[in-house]
C-alpha positions as CSV (number, residue, x, y, z in Angstrom):
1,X,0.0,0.0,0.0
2,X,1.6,3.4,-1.0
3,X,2.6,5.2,2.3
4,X,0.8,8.5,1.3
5,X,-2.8,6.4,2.0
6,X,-2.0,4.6,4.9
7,X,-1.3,8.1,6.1
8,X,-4.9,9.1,5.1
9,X,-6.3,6.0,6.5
10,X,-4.7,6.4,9.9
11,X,-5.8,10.2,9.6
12,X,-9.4,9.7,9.3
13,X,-9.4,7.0,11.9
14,X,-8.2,9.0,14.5
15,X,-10.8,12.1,13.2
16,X,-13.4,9.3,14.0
17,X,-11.9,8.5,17.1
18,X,-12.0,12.2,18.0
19,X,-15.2,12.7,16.8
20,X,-16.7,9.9,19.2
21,X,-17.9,10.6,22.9
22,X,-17.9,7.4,24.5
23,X,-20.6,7.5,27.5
24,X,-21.5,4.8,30.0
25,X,-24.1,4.8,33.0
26,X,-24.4,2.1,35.8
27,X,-27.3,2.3,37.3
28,X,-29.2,0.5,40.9
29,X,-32.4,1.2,40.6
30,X,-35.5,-0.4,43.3
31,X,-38.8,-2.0,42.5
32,X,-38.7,-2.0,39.0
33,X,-39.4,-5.7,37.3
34,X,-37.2,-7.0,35.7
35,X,-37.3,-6.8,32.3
36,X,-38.4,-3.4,32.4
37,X,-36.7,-0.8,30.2
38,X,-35.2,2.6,30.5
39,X,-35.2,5.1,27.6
40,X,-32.3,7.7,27.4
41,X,-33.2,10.4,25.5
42,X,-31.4,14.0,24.5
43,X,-34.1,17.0,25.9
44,X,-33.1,19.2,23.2
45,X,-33.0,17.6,20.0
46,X,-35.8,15.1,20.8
47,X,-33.2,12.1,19.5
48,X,-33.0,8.7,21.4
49,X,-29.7,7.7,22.5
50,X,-30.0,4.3,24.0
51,X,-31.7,2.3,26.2
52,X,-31.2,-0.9,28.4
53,X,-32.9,-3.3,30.2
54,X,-33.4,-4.0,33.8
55,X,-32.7,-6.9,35.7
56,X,-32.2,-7.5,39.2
57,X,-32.7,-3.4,39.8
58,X,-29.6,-3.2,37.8
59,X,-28.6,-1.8,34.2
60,X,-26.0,-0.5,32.1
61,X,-25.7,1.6,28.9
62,X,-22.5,1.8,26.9
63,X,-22.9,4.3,23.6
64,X,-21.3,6.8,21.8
65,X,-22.5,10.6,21.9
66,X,-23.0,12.9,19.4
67,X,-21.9,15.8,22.1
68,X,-19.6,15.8,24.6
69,X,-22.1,17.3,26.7
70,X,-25.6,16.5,26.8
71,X,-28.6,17.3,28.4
72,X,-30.7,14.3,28.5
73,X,-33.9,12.0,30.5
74,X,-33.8,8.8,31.8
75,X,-36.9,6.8,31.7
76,X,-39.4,4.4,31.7
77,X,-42.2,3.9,29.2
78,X,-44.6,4.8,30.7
79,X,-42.6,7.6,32.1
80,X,-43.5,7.6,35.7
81,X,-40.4,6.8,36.6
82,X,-37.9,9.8,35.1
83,X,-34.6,11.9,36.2
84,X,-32.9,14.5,33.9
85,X,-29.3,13.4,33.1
86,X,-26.6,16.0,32.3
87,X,-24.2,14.2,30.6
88,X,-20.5,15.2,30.4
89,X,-17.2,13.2,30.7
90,X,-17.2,9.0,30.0
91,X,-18.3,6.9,32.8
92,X,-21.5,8.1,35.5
93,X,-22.9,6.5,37.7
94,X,-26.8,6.2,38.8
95,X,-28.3,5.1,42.3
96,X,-32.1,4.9,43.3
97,X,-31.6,2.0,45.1
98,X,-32.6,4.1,48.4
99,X,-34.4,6.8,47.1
100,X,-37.1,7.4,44.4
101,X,-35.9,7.2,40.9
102,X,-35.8,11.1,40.5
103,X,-34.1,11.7,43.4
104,X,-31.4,8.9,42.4
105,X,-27.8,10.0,43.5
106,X,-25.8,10.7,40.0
107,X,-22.1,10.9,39.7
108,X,-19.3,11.8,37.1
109,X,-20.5,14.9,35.8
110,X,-20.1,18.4,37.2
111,X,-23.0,19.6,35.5
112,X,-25.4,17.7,37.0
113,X,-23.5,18.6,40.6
114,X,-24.3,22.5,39.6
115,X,-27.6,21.9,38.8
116,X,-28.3,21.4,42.7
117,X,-27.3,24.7,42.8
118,X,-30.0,26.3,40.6
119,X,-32.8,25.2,42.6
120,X,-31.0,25.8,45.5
121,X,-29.2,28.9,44.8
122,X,-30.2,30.4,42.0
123,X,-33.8,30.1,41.7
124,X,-34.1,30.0,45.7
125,X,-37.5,31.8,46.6
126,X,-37.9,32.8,42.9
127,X,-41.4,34.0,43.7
128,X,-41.1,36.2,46.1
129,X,-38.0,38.4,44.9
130,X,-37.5,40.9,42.4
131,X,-36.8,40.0,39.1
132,X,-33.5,41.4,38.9
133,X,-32.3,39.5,41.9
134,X,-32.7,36.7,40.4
135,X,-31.4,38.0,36.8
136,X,-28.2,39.1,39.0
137,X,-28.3,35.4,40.3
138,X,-28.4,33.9,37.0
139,X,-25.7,36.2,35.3
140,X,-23.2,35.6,38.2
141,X,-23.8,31.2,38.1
142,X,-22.9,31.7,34.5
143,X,-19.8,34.1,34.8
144,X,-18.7,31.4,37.2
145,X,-19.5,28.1,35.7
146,X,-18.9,28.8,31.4
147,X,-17.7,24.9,31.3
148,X,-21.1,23.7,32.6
149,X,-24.1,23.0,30.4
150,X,-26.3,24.2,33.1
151,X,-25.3,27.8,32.2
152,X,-26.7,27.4,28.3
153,X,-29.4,26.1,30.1
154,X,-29.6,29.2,32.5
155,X,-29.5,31.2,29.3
156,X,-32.0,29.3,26.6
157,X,-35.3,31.2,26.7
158,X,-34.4,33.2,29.5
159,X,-36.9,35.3,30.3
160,X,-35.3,37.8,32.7
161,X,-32.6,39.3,30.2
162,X,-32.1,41.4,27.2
163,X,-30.9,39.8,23.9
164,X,-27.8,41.4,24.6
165,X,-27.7,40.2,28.3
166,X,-27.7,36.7,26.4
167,X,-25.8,37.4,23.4
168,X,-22.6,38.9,26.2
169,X,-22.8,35.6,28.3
170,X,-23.2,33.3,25.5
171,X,-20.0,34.5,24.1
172,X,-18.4,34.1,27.6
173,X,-19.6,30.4,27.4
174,X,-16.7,27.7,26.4
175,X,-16.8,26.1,23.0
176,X,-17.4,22.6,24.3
177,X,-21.2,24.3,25.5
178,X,-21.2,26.6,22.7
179,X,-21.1,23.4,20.4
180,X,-23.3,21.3,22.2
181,X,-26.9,21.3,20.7
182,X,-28.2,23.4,23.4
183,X,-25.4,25.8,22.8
184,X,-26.5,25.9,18.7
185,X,-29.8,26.1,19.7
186,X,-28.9,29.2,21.8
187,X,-26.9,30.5,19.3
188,X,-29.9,30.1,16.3
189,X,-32.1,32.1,18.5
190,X,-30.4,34.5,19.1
191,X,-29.6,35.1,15.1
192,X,-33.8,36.3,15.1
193,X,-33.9,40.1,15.8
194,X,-36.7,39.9,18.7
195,X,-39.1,43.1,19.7
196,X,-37.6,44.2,23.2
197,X,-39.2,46.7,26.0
198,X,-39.2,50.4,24.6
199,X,-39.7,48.7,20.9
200,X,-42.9,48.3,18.8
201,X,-44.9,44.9,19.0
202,X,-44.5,43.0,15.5
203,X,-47.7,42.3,13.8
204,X,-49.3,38.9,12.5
205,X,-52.4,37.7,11.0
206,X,-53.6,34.3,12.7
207,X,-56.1,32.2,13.1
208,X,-58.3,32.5,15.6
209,X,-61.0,30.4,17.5
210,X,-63.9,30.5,15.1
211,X,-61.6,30.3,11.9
212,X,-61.0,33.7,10.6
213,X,-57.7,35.3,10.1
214,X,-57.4,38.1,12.6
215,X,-54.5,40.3,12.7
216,X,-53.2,41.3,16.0
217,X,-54.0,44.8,15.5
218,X,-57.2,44.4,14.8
219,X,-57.3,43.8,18.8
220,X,-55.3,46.3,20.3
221,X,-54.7,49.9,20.5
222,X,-55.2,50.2,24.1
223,X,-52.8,48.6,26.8
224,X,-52.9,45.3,26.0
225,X,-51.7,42.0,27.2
226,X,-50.4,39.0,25.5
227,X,-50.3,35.5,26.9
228,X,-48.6,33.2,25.0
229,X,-50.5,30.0,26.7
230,X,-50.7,25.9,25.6
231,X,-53.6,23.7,26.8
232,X,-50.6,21.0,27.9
233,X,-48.9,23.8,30.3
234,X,-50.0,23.3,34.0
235,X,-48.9,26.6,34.3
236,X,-50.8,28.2,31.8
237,X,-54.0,27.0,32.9
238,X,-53.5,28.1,36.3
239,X,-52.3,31.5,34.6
240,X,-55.8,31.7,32.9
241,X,-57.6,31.5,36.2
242,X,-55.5,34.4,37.5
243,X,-56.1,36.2,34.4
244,X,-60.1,36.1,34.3
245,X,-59.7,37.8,38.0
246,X,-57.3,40.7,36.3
247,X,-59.7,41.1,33.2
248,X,-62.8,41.3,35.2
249,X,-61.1,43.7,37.4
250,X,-59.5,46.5,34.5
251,X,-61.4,45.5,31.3
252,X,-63.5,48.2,31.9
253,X,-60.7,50.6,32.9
254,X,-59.4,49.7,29.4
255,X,-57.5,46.3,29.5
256,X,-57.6,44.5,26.7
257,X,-55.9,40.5,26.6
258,X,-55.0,38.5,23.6
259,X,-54.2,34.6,24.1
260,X,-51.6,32.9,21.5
261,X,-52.0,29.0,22.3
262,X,-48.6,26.7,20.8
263,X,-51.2,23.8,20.7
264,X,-51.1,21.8,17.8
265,X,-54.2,19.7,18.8
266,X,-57.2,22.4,17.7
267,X,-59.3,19.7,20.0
268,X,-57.1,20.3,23.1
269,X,-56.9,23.8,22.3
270,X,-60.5,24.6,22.4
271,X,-61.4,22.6,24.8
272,X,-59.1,24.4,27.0
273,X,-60.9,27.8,26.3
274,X,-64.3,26.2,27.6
275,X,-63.2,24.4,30.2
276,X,-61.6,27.5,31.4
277,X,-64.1,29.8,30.9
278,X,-62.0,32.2,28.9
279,X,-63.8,35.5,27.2
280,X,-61.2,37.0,25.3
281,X,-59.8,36.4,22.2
282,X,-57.8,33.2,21.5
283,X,-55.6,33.1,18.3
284,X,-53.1,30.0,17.2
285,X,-51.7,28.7,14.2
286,X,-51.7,25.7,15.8
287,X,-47.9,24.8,14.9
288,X,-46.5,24.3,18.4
289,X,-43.0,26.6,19.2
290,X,-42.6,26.7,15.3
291,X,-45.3,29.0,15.1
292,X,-44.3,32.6,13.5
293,X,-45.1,34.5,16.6
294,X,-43.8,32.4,19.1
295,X,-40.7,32.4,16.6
296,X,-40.7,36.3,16.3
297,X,-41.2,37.0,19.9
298,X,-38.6,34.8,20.9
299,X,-41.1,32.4,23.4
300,X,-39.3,28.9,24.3
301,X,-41.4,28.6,27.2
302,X,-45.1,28.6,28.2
303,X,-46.7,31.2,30.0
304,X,-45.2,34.4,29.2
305,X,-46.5,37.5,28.6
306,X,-45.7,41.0,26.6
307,X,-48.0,43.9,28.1
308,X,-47.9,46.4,25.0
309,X,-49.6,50.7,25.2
310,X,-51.7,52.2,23.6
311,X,-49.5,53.2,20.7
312,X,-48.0,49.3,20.3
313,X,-44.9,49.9,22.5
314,X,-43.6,46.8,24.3
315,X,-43.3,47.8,27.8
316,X,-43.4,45.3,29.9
317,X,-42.4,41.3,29.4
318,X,-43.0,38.3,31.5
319,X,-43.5,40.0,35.0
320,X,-44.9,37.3,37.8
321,X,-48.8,37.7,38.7
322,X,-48.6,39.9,41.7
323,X,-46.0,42.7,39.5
324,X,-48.3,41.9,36.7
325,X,-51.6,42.9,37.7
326,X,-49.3,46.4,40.4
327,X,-47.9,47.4,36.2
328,X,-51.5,47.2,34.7
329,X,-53.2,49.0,37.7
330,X,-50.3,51.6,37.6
331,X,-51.0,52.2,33.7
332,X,-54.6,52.0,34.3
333,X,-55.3,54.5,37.3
């Protein structure tokens, strides 16, 4: 063989080599029958990696990645047995032996060690302070972990910063996370220019509840909130309870609300509207988060909410219920 292509064959074997993330997991699990399988699955491209059966409350899955970090689930069909993975580094470790499967003790990967810290840290009693505290929060966890998958996670469809709050940290981030698919996935959202606070609310024509095409605004020109809702969202359905109190209490005053559903089920969606009693109007494409104006606006999580004026400026975005309804009554009276 000619010693120039044994130098490209050797060459493109290690390129595969490189290219390959080897991954393993042992796992003890408890009172699962044997037999049963376990799913592993990557969160944000929707892809199956492997799976493995149990046996003896005891498995083991050897595979190759297409990352070298992942954000991934374990779990079983019927999925009432789950725990998010963050996968980094070749060999972890999983123990539910003593505990429920989601609380099962994982080791090997430093990203799922940090993101203990996000519930207990960062997001610590999220409801009851200010915003920015828990922006401030969220900016310093990143500034001080850019190796960790948990800050892209921190970042994707966060709802507390600008697009240049996220544009400055994502750049920050390593190029192991910036190359992950949550880190392209960051980085694709953030190529759409999307409306901020102080800029004018971008019209569409959609569909709404009885068929017709309605353009957003047709239903504005007064302050006017947006709630971009799904029928699947525990949250949003709770939301639409708060939000019949609000409109009851400032229609009148000159409140008008617009609800943009991500459902792709027209059924679910509808049925959503009567079963929770809503009065105002309801428009969806019914093309989940690939809709236009959940695209446009940026939305990668259900409910959130754009509060625009009278004269279409943005002035408000995602603010919990209590600063919600203290913004509208401020405007209002």
């Amino acid at each position: 063989m000619p010693r120039f292509l044994l130098y490209i064959i050797c060459f493109c074997n290690l390129n595969l080599n490189a290219q390959k993330n080897e991954f393993s997991l042992n796992g003890k699990t408890s009172n699962i029958e044997d037999g049963t399988y376990l799913y592993l699955r990557d969160l944000v491209t929707g892809k199956s990696i492997d799976s493995a059966k149990v046996e003896k409350n005891s498995f083991r899955i050897d595979t190759s990645l297409e990352d070298q970090m992942v954000y991934a689930m374990l779990f079983t069909k019927d999925k009432k047995k789950f725990k998010e993975l963050w996968i980094e580094g070749e060999k972890m470790t999983f123990d539910s032996s003593n505990t429920n499967f989601n609380d099962a003790f994982v080791k090997g990967s430093k990203s799922q060690d940090l993101s203990h810290k996000i519930k207990s840290e960062v997001h610590a009693n999220i409801v009851e302070l200010p915003k920015d505290t828990i922006k401030n929060r969220e900016i310093s966890f990143i500034e001080k972990y850019p190796n960790s998958l948990v800050s892209a996670y921190l970042l994707f469809g966060n709802r507390r910063m600008t697009q240049q709050e996220i544009k400055d940290l994502y750049s920050s981030l390593s190029m192991e996370v910036r190359e992950s698919a949550l880190g392209k996935k960051i980085n694709k959202s953030l190529e759409k220019d999307k409306p901020e606070i102080g800029e004018k609310y971008i019209d569409f024509e959609v569909q709404n509840s009885q068929d017709q095409l309605t353009r957003i605004s047709d239903l504005t020109g007064q302050l006017t909130l947006i709630h971009f809702w799904s029928s699947t969202c525990g949250g949003s359905r709770k939301m639409n309870s708060t939000l019949k109190a609000i409109n009851s209490k400032y229609h009148l005053q000159g409140l008008n609300i617009i609800g943009i559903s991500k459902d792709k089920s027209k059924e679910n969606w509808l049925n959503a509207i009567i079963e929770d009693n809503i009065s105002w109007a309801q428009l969806s494409n019914l093309e989940g988060w690939d809709g236009e104006v959940f695209k446009a606006y940026g939305i990668s999580s259900t409910p959130s909410y754009i509060l625009i004026d009278k004269n279409g400026t943005i002035i408000a975005k995602n603010l919990m219920s209590p600063e919600l309804e203290n913004k509208i009554n401020q405007i209002l009276n």
